[in-house]
N, CA, C and O of each residue as an XYZ file, in Angstrom:
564
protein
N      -8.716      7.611     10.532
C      -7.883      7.770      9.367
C      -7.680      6.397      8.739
O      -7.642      5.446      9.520
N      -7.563      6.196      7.620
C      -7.374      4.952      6.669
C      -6.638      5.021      5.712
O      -6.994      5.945      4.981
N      -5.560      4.365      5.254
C      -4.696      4.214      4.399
C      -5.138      3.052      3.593
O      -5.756      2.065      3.994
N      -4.838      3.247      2.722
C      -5.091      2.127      1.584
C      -3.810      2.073      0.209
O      -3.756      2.642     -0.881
N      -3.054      1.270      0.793
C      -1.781      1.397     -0.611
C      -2.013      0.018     -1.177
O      -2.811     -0.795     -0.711
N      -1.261     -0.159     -2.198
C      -0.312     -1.094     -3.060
C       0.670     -1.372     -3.243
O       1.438     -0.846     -4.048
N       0.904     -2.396     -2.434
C       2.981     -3.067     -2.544
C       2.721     -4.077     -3.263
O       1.956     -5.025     -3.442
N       4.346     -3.115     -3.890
C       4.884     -4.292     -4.780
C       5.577     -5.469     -4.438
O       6.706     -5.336     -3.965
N       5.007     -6.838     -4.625
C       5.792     -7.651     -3.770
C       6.850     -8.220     -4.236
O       7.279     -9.252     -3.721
N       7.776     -7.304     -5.890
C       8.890     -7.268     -6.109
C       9.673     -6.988     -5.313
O      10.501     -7.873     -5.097
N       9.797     -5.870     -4.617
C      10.574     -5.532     -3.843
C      10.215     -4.866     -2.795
O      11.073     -4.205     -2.209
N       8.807     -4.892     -2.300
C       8.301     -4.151     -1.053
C       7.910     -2.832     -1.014
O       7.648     -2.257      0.043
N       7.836     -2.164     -2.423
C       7.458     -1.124     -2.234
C       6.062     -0.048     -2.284
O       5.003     -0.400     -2.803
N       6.214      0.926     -1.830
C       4.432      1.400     -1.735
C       4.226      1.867     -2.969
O       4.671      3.015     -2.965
N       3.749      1.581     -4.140
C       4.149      1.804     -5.366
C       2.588      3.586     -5.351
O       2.637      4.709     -5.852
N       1.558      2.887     -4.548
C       0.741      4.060     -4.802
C      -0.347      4.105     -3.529
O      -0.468      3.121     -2.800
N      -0.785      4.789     -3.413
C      -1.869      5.081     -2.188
C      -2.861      6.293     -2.005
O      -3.032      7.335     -2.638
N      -3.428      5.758     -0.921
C      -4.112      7.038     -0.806
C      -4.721      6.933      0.526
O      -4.809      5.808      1.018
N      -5.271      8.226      1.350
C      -5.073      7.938      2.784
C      -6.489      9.213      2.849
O      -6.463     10.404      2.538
N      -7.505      8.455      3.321
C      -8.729      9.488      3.821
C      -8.789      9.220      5.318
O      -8.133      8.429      5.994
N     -10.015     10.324      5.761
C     -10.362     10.098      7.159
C     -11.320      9.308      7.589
O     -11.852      9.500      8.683
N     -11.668      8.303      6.770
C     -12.786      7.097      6.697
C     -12.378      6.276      5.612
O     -11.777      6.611      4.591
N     -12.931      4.756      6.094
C     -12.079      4.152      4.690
C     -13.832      4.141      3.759
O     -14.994      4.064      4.159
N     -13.317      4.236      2.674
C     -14.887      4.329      1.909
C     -14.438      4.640      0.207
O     -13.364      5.012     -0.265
N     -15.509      4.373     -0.330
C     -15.329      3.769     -1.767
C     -14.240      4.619     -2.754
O     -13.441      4.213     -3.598
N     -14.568      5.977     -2.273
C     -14.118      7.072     -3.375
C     -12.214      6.798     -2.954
O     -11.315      6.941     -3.783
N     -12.039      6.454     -1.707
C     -10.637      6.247     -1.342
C      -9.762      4.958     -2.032
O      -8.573      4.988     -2.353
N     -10.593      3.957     -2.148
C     -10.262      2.696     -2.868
C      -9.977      3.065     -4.577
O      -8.944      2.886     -5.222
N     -11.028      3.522     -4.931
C     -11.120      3.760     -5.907
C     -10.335      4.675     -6.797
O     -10.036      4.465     -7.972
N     -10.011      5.848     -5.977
C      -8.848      6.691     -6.670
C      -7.427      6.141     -6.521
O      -6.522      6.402     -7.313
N      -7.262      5.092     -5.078
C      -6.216      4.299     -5.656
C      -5.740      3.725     -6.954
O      -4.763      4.043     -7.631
N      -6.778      2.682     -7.174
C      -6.729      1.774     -8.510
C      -6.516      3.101     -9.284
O      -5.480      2.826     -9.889
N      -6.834      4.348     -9.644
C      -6.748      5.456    -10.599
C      -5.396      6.159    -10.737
O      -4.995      6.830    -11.689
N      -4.965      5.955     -9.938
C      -3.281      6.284     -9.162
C      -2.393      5.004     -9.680
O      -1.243      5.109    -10.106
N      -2.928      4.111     -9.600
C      -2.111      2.840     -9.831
C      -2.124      2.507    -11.479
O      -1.145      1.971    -11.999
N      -3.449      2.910    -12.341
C      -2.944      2.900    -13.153
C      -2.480      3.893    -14.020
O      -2.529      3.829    -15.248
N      -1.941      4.991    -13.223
C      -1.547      6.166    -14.248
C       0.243      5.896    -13.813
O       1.081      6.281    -14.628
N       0.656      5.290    -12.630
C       1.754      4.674    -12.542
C       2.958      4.226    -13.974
O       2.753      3.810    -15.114
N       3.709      4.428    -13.515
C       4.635      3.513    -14.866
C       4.938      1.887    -14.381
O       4.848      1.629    -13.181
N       5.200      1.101    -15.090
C       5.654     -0.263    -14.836
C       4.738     -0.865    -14.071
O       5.069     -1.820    -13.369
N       3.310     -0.344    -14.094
C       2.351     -0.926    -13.411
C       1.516     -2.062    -14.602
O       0.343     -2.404    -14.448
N       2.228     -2.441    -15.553
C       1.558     -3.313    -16.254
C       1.325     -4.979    -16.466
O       0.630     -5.671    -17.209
N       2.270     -5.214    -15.425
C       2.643     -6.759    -15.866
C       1.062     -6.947    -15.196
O       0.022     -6.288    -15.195
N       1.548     -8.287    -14.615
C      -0.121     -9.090    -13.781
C      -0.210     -8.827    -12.861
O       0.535     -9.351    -12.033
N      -1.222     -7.809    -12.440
C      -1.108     -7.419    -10.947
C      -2.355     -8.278     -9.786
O      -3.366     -8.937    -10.028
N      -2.048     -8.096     -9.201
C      -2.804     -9.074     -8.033
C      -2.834     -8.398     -7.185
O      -1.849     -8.102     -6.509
N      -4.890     -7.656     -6.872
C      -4.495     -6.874     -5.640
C      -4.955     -7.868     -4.406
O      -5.817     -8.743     -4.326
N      -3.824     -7.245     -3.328
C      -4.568     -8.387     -2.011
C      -4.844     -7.167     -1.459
O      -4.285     -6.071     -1.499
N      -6.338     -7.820     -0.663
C      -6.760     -6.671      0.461
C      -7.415     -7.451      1.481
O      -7.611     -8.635      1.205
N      -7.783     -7.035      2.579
C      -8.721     -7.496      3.619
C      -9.820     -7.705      2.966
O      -9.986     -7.838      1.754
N     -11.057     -7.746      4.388
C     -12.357     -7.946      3.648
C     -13.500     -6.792      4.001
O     -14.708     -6.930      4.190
N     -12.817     -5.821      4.017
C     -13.589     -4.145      4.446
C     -14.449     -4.324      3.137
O     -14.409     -4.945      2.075
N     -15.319     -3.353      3.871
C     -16.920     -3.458      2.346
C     -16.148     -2.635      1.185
O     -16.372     -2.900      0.003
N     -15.299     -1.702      1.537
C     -15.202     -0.924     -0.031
C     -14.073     -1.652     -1.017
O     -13.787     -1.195     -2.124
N     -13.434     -2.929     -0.414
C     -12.848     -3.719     -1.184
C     -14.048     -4.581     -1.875
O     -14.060     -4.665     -3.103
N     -15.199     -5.315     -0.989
C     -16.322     -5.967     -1.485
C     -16.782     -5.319     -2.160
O     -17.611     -6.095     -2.634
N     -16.998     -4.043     -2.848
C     -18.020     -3.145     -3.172
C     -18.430     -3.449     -4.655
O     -17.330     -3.519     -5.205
N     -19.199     -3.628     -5.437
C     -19.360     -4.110     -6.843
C     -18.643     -3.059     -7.870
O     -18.488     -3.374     -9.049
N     -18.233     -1.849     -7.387
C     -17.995     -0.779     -8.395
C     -16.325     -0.986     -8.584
O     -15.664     -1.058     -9.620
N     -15.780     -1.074     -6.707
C     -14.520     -1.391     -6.727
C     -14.066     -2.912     -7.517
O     -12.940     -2.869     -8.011
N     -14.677     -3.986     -7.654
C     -14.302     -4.802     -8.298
C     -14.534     -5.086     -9.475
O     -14.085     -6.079    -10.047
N     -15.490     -3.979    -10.120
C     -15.754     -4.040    -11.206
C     -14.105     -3.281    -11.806
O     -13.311     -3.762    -12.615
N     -14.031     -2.025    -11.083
C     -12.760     -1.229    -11.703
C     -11.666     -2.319    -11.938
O     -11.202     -2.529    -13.059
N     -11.177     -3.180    -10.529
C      -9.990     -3.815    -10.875
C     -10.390     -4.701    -11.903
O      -9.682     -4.410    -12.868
N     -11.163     -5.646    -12.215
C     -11.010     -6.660    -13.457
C     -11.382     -5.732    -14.506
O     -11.269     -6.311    -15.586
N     -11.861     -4.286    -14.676
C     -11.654     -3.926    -16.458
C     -10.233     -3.015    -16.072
O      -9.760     -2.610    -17.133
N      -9.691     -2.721    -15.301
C      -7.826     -2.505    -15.165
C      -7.206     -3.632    -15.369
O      -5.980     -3.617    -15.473
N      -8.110     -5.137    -15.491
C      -6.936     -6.378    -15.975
C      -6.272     -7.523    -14.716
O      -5.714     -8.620    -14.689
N      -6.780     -6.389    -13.682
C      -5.814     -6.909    -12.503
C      -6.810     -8.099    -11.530
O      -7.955     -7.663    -11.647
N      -6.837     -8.721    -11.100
C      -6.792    -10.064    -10.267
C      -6.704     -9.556     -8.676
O      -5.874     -8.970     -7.981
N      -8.125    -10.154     -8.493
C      -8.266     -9.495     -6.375
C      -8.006    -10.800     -6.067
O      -8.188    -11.823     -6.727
N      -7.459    -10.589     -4.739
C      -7.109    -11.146     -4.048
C      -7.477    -11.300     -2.485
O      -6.448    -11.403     -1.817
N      -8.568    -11.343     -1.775
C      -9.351    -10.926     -0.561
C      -8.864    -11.913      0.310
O      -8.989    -13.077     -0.070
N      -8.293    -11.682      1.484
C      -7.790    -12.413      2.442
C      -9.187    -13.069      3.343
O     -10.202    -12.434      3.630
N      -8.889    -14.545      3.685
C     -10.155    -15.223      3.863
C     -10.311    -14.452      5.520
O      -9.480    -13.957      6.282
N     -11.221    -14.572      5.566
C     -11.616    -14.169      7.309
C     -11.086    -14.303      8.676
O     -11.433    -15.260      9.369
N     -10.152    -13.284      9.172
C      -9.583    -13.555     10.404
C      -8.376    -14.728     10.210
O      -8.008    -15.686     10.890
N      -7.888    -14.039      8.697
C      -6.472    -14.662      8.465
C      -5.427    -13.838      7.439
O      -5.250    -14.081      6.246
N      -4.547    -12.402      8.546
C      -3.838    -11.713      7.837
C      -2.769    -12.243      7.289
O      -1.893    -11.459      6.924
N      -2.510    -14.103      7.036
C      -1.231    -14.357      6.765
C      -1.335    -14.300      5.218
O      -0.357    -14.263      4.471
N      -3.224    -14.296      4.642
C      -3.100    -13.825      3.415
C      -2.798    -12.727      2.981
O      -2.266    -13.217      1.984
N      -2.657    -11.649      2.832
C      -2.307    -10.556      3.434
C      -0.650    -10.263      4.118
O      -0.381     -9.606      5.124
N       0.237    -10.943      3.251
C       1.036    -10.624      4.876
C       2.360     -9.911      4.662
O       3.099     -9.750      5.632
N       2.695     -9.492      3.511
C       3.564     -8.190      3.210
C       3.092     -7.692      3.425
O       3.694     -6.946      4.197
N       1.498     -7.205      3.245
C       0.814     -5.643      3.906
C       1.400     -5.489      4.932
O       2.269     -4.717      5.338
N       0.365     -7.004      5.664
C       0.245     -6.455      7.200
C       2.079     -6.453      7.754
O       2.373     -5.954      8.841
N       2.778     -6.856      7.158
C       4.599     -6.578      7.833
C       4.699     -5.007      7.318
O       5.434     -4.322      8.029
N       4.213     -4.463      6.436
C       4.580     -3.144      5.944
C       3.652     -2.614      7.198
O       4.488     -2.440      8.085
N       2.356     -2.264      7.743
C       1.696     -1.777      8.686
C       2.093     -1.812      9.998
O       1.870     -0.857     10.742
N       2.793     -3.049     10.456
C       3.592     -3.217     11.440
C       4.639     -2.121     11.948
O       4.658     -1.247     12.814
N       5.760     -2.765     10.667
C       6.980     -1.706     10.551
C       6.059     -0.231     10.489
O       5.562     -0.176     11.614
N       5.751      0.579      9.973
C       5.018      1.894      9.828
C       4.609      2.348     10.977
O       4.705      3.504     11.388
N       3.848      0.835     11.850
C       3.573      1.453     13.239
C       4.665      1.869     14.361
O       4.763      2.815     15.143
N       5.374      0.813     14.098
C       6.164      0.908     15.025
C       7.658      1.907     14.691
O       8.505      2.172     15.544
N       7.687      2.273     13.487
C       8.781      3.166     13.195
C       8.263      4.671     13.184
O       8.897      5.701     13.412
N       6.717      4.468     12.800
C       6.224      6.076     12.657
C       5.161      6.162     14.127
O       5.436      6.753     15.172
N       3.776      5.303     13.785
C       2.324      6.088     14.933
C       3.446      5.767     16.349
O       3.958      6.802     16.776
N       3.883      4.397     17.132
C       4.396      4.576     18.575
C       5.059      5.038     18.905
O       5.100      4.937     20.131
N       6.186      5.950     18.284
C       7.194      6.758     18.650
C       7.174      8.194     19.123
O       8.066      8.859     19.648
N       5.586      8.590     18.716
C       5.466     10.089     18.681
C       4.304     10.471     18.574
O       3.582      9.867     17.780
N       3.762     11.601     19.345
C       2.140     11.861     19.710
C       1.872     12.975     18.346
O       2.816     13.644     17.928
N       0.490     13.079     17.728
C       0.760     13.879     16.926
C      -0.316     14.956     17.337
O      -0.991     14.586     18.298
N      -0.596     16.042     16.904
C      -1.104     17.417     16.858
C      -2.225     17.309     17.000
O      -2.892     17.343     18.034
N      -2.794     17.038     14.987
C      -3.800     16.815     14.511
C      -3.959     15.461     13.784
O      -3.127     14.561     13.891
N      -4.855     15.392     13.186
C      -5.008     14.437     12.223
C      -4.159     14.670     10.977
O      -3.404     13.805     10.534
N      -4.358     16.195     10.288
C      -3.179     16.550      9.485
C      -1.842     16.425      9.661
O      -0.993     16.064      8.846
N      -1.737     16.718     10.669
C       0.130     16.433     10.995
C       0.284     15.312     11.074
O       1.434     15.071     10.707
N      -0.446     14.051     11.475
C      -0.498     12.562     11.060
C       0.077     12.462      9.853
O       1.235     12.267      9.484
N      -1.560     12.735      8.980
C      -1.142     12.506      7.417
C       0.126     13.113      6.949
O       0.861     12.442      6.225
N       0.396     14.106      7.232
C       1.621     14.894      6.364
C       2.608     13.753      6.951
O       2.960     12.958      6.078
N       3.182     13.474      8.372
C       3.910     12.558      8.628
C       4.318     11.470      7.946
O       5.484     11.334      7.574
N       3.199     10.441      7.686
C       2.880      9.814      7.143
C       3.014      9.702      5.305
O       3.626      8.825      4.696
N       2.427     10.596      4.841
C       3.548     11.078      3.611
C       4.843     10.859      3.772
O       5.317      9.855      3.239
N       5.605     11.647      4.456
C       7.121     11.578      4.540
C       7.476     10.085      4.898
O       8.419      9.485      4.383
N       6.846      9.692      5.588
C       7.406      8.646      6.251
C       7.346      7.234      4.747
O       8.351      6.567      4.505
N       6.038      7.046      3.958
C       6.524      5.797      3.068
C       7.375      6.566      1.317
O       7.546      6.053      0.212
N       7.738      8.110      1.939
C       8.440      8.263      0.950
C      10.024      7.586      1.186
O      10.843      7.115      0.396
N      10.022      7.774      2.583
C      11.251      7.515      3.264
C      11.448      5.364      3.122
O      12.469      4.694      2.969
N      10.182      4.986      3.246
C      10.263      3.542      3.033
C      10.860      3.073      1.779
O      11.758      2.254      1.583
N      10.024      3.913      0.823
C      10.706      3.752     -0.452
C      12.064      3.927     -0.891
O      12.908      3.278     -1.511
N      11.948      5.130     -0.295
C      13.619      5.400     -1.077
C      14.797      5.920     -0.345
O      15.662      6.641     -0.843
N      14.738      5.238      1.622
C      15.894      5.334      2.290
C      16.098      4.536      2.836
O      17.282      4.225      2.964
N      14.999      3.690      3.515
C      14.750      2.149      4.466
C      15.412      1.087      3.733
O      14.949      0.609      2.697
N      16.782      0.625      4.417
C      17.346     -0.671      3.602
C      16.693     -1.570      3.855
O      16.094     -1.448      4.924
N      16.487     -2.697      3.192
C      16.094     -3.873      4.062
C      17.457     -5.258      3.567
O      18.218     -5.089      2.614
N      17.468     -6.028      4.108
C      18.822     -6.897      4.048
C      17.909     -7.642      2.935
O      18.560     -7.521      1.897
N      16.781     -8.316      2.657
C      16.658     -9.176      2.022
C      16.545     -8.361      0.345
O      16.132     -9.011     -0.614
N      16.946     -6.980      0.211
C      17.181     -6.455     -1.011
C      18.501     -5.829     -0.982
O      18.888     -4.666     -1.101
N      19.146     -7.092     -0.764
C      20.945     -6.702     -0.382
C      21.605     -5.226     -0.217
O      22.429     -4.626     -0.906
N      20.852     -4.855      1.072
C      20.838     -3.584      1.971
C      20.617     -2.405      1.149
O      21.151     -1.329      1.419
N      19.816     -2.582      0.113
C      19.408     -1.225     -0.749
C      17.961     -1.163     -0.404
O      17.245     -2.137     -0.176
N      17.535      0.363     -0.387
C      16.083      0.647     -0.286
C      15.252      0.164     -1.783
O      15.758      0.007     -2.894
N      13.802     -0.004     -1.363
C      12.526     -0.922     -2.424
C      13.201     -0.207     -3.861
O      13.325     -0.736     -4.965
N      13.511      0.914     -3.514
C      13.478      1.668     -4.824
C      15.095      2.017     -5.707
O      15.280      2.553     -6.800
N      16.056      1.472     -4.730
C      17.236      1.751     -5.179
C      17.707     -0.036     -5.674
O      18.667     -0.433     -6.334
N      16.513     -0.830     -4.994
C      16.278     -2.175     -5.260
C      15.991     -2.742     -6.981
O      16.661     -3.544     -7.632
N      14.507     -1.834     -7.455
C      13.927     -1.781     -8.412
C      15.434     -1.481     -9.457
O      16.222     -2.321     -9.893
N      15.444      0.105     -9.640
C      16.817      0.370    -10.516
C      18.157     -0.502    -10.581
O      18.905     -0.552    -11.558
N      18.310     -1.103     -9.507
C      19.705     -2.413     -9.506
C      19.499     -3.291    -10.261
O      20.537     -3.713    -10.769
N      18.339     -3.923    -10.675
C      17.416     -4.865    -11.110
C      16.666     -4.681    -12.702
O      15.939     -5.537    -13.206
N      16.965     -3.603    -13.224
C      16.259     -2.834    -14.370
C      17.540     -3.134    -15.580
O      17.425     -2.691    -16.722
């Protein structure tokens, strides 16, 4: 299974995603398609990602620079470029996959749904003076 989102590193939130059972082009790609049908997705965006091939892929980087937006590829065997992701993947693991065995692969994903709806819009964090990403955003508007 592979997840592939976009945080905002306004305030930490999963602004859009998308989650197949292989990571591979059509999954990347309907992201960026998700991201820009988004609202307030316009300022300068900067995507950071690892260095998986369907981030390298010529089609995927063709999409982000005619969407406007600016890649950002973390250099090799260094997630500190990368490193709101990788703290968002962390937390996720350890609040959602180690706590609990799952079924199927579907009951994963559905989990998983619930779970960065719940990041968004119930998870306080102190450094957004104990309001969730999204009750963060509206304080701030």
């Amino acid at each position: 299974m592979s997840l592939s989102p976009i945080l905002d590193t306004f305030n930490g939130e999963i602004i859009t995603y998308t989650i197949s059972d292989r990571p591979n082009l059509k999954m990347v790609t309907n992201m960026l398609k998700k991201a820009k049908r988004k609202k307030n997705i316009n300022d300068k965006i900067i995507i950071h990602s690892d260095q998986g091939w369907h981030y390298q892929h010529a089609t995927y980087r063709k999409m982000v620079k005619d969407m406007g937006m600016t890649q950002s590829m973390s250099r090799k065997g260094n997630c500190l470029d990368n490193a709101m992701m990788e703290n968002f993947f962390g937390i996720m693991k350890s609040e959602l996959l180690y706590l609990q065995e799952f079924d199927s692969m579907k009951q994963f994903k559905q989990e998983l749904v619930r779970y960065i709806h719940y990041y968004n819009n119930h998870r306080i964090k102190l450094r957004l003076k104990g309001k969730s990403p999204v009750k963060y955003r509206a304080l701030c508007a």
